[in-house]
C-alpha positions, 0 to 999 in steps of 0.5 A: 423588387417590382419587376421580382415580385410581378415574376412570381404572380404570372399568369398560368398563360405567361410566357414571359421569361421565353419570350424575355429579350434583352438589348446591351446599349451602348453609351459612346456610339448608341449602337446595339448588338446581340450579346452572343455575337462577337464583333469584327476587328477593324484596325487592332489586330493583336491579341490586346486588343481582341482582347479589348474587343471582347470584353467590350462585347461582354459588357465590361467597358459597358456603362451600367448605369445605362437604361436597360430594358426588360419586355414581359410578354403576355402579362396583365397584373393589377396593382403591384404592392396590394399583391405584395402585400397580400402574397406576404399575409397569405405566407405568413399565416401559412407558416404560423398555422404550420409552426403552431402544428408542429409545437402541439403534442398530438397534432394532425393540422400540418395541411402543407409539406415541409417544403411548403413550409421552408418556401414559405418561410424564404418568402416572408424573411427574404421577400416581405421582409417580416422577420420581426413579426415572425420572430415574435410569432415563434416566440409566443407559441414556444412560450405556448408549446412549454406551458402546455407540456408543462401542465400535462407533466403536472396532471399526469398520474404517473409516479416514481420511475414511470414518471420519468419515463413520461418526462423523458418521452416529452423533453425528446418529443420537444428536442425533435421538433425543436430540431425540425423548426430549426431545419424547416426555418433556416432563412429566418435563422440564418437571414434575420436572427443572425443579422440581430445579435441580442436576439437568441437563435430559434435552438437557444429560445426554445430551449431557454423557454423549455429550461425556465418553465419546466427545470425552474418549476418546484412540482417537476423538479421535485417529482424528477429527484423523487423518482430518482431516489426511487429508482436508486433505492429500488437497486440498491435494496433489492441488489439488481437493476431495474427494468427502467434503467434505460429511462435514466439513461435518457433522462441524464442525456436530456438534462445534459442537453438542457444544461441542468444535470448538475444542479437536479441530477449530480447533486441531488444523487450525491446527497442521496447516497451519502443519507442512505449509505449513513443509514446503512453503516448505523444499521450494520455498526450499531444495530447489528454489530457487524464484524469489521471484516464483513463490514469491510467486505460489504464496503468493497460491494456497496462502492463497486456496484455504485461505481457500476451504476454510475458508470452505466448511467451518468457521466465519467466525472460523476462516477467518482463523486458517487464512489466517494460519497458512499464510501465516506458515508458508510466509513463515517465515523467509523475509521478509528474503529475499523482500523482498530478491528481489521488488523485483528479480524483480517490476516489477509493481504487481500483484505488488507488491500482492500481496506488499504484502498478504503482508507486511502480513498477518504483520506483515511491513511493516517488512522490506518498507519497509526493503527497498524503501528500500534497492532504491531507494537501490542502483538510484539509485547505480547509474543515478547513477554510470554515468558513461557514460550521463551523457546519459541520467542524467535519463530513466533516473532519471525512469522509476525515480521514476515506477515508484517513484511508482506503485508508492507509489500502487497497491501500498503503501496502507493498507487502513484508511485507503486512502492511501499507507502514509507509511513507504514514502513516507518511505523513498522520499525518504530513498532518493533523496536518498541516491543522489544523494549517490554522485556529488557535484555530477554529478545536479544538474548533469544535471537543470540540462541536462535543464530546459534541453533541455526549454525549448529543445525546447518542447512539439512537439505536447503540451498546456500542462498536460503539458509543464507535467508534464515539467518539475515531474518533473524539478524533482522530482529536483532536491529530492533532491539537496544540491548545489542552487548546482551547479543554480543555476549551470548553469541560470544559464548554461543560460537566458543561452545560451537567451536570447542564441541565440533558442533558447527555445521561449517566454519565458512558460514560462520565466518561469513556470520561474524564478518557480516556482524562485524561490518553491519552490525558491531566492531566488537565481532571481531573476537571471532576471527582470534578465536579462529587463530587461537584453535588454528595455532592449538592444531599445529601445537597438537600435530608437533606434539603428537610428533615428538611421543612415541607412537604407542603412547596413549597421549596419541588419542589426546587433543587440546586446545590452547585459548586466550582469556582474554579471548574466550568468553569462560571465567577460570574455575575455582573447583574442577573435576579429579581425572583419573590418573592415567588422563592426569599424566597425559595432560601433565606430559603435554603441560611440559612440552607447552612450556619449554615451547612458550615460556612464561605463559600459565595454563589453567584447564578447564574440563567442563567443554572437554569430550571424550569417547567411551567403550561400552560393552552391552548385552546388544554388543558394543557401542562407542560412547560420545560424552562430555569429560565429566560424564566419562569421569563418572562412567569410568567408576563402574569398571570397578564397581557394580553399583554405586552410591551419589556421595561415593561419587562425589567423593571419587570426581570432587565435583561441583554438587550441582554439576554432578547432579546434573551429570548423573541425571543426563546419564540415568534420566534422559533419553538415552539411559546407560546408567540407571538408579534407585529409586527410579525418577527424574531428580538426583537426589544424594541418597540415590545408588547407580549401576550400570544399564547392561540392556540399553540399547541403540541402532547406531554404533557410535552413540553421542550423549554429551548433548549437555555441554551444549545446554546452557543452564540456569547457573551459566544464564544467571552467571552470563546475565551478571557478566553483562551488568557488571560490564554495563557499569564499566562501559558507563563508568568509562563513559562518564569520565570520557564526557567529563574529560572533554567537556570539564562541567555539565549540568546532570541533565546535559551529562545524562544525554550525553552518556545515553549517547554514548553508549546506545550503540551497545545497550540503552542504560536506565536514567537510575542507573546512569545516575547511580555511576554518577553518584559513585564516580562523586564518591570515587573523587574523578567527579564533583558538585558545585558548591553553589549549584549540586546540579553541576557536575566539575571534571576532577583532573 
């Protein structure tokens, strides 16, 4: 370490290392050699031994622990270790001067270059062996350093924003020569620092002084989080961003760098957002009463542009915590009332969405669901129980259900598995199914005449696969209610007028219709394909009938149809109309003829679906008059008389009071008037005379009035209504007796379950109903009480 340390205190007039020359001894023979010069072989002359030769020269089999002997020339030095000793004191105040210039803000006194100081450096870690003493040295003026840029952060008049733009320029002013320390003063880094583990590296004290000081002081951190909030607020009050936004930006990179950015910046903003957006929807809620849709629009804004800032400013994991807190502040308490509000107000998928994503983003989902639910049950009642728009009843649910449906669709997914969310679509048939049940029997009835007015109108322009569309939407409705005979029946009797009055758009779609309802819906639908067999024997009945009578004869233009009763949904009449007596004969010759052709079987017929066409001759020119067999019964009279009283009528046809009234009034009071009466008016009254309507008038030649057999009247409602309650009482009645039969004794509760069971697939029977049945199958003997317990029910064999 001498002979070194001597090297570096040469005299400008050395010329030592020039005139340096060293001498290898050898130990064995005490013979020298210059280096360079590579000896001759004597008695090995292989390459081994060269070899050995070699290495021997280059000093490998040379002892090393032989004097060796350095000549410095030129050289006159004074004490060796005062001179090392004073050449370390010199370096070391050096490096301190310099290491003190660099931690001082605004300092010019760095009086070497930052070679002078790494060399400096080198010299006192790696030469004197001062690390120690240079480690604390570092240490104190860090310690200096941070206070010092502490109190000017302190005393600065600075506030809000500006503040944090004075902060930001001192932490990187202290980053950058902290950096430029750890360059400058890489040996004792590297040299000393890592040779001791318990002490921290140049970068971990400086920032670990710079954190405590500044980051743990009350004053700072408050005036850092103060001008944060201004800041925030600024922009979300005026809606733009703010001219210092970038100081920001620095100031979350900084507290990154220093490991604090979640205690002093993420938690603090999260905390801010939440109170200002809590104060936010108390102002639009409770003091400006905003509508749900505006308040639901304003929550869209507010979390976009947070999740905007956010995304400029902070960090990725940031982002989601802001959005969150502001949503959830703004929609505190306010769930129930928003869910409750934005069916009505929003109609709307888009709005819909949104509030979707609101909802399901503060857990909200469940509120949501249930409120859509009830909105969808209360607008079902609603449309259900208008009794005065009974008509429209099926559209106006229709349009509904399609709402529902898209908004199901579009609105309600699940953004992980991108289907419908299935509690919504859960809810949605609950809801319907519900609704219909605040007016018994009434929905079915209505989609029954909806299908039906579907079949009679055709498709009128569409495809196949649309008209196809309309009726599974309305069969749709029909899974929602309970009262599936009350379908049955109507469609029964829907499809037996169709069917008789050639008003079917075509035959193939109504029997896709009932194999459809037969397969997917109801068993019972198989009546339909009888009623087919039944018109297909009558057609082949006809056509041999029509080939045995001559061909002059007037039974030629006759056509009847032979049905089951047992079939067809028509109760035989008591009371029917007096044919003239030429139509009388007809029918009589034709009853002949079906009876030498099936023996035993009766015929009751029943004119009130019969149709017939009628010439008229008007003042216009004739017309071929389409109309129900009561209406040409009636025009008929008028080939004999001009004019004709009510109860001469009457009187002549023996028709029903009811009947005719209603006859003569779709033949003098609708739209297409051929008859006309006095006094003029919409009802038929008994005192009213008739005469025939000579100037009416039609651009068509064949003129269809009988539009009224396939109007269901009031008397035909009531008449199918009590048909479907007797048959309900029968369908009980079997089912008490089958439970009873196989299950011998019930309790009344046990038996009542099991009889809704039974019988839910056709209709849901009122508990005072079932229990009324019960009470007359007692009272028939088929059922018992126990003596002991009346609440028991006993199977009577």
């Amino acid at each position: 370490m001498t002979d070194v340390i001597s090297l570096l205190t040469f005299s400008d007039t050395s010329k030592a290392f020039t005139a340096y020359r060293s001498t290898v001894i050898d130990v064995d023979n005490q013979s020298a050699s210059h280096p360079r010069k590579t000896p001759r072989l004597d008695a090995d002359s292989d390459s081994g031994s060269a070899s050995r030769s070699r290495d021997s020269v280059k000093g490998k089999n040379v002892d090393r622990g032989g004097p060796v002997r350095i000549q410095v020339h030129g050289f006159s030095g004074g004490v060796v270790g005062s001179a090392l000793n004073k050449v370390s004191d010199n370096l070391f105040v050096r490096l301190s001067r310099s290491i003190r210039a660099l931690l001082e803000k605004g300092s010019n006194e760095l009086n070497t270059t930052y070679e002078g100081v790494y060399t400096a450096c080198r010299g006192v870690v790696c030469v004197a062996g001062r690390g120690e003493g240079l480690y604390e040295m570092l240490k104190a003026e860090i310690h200096r350093c941070v206070n010092r840029l502490a109190e000017e952060l302190e005393k600065t008049n600075k506030e809000g924003v500006e503040w944090i733009g004075h902060f930001v320029e001192t932490c990187a002013w202290f980053e950058g020569q902290v950096a430029l320390l750890e360059s400058l003063l890489t040996y004792f880094d590297r040299a000393y620092v890592l040779k001791n583990p318990s002490l921290p590296s140049i970068h971990d004290l400086a920032f670990t002084r710079f954190r405590e000081r500044i980051f743990s002081g009350y004053f700072i951190v408050e005036k850092l989080q103060k001008g944060i909030s201004t800041w925030v607020t600024w922009e979300r009050n005026e809606g733009q961003v703010h001219i210092h936004r970038p100081f920001l930006k620095e100031l979350v990179s900084h507290l990154i760098t220093h490991h604090v950015y979640d205690a002093i910046f993420e938690r603090h903003f999260v905390e801010q957002t939440r109170e200002y957006f809590s104060k936010e929807s108390y102002q639009m809620v409770e003091v400006e009463k905003a509508k749900a849709k505006v308040f639901l629009a304003h929550c869209n804004q507010r979390t976009n542009e947070e999740q905007g800032r956010a995304r400029d400013v902070m960090l990725d994991g940031t982002i989601a915590l802001v959005k969150d807190a502001a949503i959830r502040a703004l929609f505190e308490g306010r769930l129930e009332w928003m869910a409750k509000e934005v069916f009505m107000e929003c109609k709307g998928t888009a709005d819909l969405k949104k509030a979707y994503a609101l909802f399901s983003s503060v857990d909200g989902l469940p509120v949501l669901c249930r409120e859509f639910k009830a909105y969808v049950q209360k607008t079902v009642q609603d449309l259900v129980k208008d009794a005065s728009k009974d008509d429209e009843m099926v559209n106006r649910l229709l349009e509904f259900k399609s709402f529902a449906d898209t908004t199901l669709k579009e609105a309600f997914i699940d953004p992980s598995t991108k289907q419908n969310n299935q509690d919504f679509s859960y809810g949605l048939i609950d809801a319907f199914t519900k609704g219909f049940k605040a007016r018994r029997n009434k929905p079915a009835e209505q989609i029954a005449k909806h299908v039906d007015r579907l079949m009679r109108h055709g498709q009128r322009g569409i495809s196949d696969a649309a008209f196809e569309a309309l009726l599974d939407a309305a069969l749709a409705l029909y899974r929602f209610t309970d009262d599936k005979d009350v379908f049955r029946t109507f469609y029964h009797r829907a499809l037996a007028k169709r069917l008789l009055l050639e008003r079917s758009a075509s035959d193939d779609f109504e029997k896709a219709m009932l194999k459809k309802l037969k397969e997917k819906y109801d068993p019972e639908f198989g009546m339909g394909d009888h009623m087919f067999n039944d018109l297909a024997l009558s057609r082949d009945i006809m056509r041999e009938y029509h080939a045995r009578i001559r061909d002059d004869s007037s039974a030629n233009k006759l056509s009847v149809m032979v049905l089951q009763r047992s079939v067809w949904p028509f109760l035989a009449r008591e009371k029917d109309v007096d044919l003239p007596s030429s139509m009388q004969a007809d029918l009589n010759h034709y009853t002949t003829f079906y009876k030498i052709k099936h023996q035993g079987h009766k015929l009751d017929w029943d004119h009130s679906l019969g149709t017939a066409t009628v010439k008229a001759r008007f003042a216009a020119g004739p017309k071929d008059l389409t109309v129900s067999l009561y209406q040409a019964v009636v025009l008929l009279l008028f080939n004999k008389e001009t004019e004709i009283g009510y109860r001469y009528i009457l009187e002549e046809t023996r028709m029903d009071d009811g009947e005719l009234k209603r006859t003569l009034q779709s033949l003098a009071c609708a739209n297409k008037k051929v008859l006309k009466k006095r006094p003029a008016g919409k009802d038929v009254n008994d005192n009213d005379v008739f005469y025939f309507n000579s100037e009416f008038t039609d651009p068509r030649a064949k003129v269809h009035i009988n539009s009224i057999q396939a109007k269901e009247t009031a008397e035909e409602n009531q008449r199918t209504q009590s048909h479907i309650e007797g048959d309900r009482k029968h369908y009980l009645d079997a089912a008490i007796v089958r439970i009873m039969k196989a299950k011998k004794e019930l309790s009344h509760e046990q038996l009542k379950n099991e009889t809704i069971d039974a019988v839910k697939s056709h209709f849901v029977p009122d508990v005072s109903v079932i229990k009324q049945r019960i009470d007359g199958l007692v009272e028939q003997e088929y059922l018992r009480r126990d003596e002991e317990d009346r609440n028991l029910y006993i199977y009577v064999a």
